[in-house]
C-alpha positions, 0 to 999 in steps of 0.5 A: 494726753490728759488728766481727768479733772475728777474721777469718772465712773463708769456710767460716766465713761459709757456716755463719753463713749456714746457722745464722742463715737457720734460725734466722730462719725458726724466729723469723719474722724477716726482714732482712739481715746483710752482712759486709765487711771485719771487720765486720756489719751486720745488719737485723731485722724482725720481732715485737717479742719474737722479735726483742728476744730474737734481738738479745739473742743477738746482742749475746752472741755471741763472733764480733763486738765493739763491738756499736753499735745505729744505729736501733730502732723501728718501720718503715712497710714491710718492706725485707726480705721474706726473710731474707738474707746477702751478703758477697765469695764467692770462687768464683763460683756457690758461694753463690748456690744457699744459701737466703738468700745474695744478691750484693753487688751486688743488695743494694740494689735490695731496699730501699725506705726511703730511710734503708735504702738510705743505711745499705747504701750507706755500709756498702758503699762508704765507707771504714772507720771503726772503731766507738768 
């Protein structure tokens, strides 16, 4: 989890969409990434390389502060067969037609893990607490 540095429009959050879906392709890894209200919540799986090498990037990427890890490991079973994004379109059907955009509200039928499916809702509708 983490805090936008600034707050990013929405053609912002479309290109962040289209650059890190290719890059998860090239990295054959999955997961999600969620942006509401300042701040990310990103979910990885993945090969244990690609995937540390990735989240290295990630923590160096000027866009988001107060980078937090909430949980690493191994994970019995995949959440995420795809990669995906979601945050607050503003015009309807304008993201949905991008390769890995997926509604808010669809989110958390896609998880399987109990421990997912919290973290997700938490994030979605619990009120803001800053990160230390």
């Amino acid at each position: 989890m983490s805090e936008a540095t600034a707050n990013l429009s929405e053609a912002a959050l479309l290109t962040l969409l289209q650059q890190a879906w290719a890059e998860h392709q090239r990295a054959q890894l999955t997961g999600l990434l969620l942006y509401r209200d300042g701040r990310f919540l990103q979910i990885l799986e993945g090969p244990e390389t690609p995937l540390r090498e990735f989240f290295s990037r990630v923590a160096a990427d000027p866009r988001h502060g107060k980078l937090e890890l909430l949980a690493d490991g191994p994970k019995p079973v995949s959440d995420f067969q795809d990669w995906h994004m979601s945050f607050a379109c503003t015009v309807p059907g304008q993201c949905t037609q991008l390769p890995g955009y997926l509604q808010l509200e669809h989110l958390l039928a896609l998880t399987k893990s109990t421990s997912v499916r919290h973290l997700l809702h938490e994030f979605l509708v619990a009120d803001y607490v800053p990160l230390h």
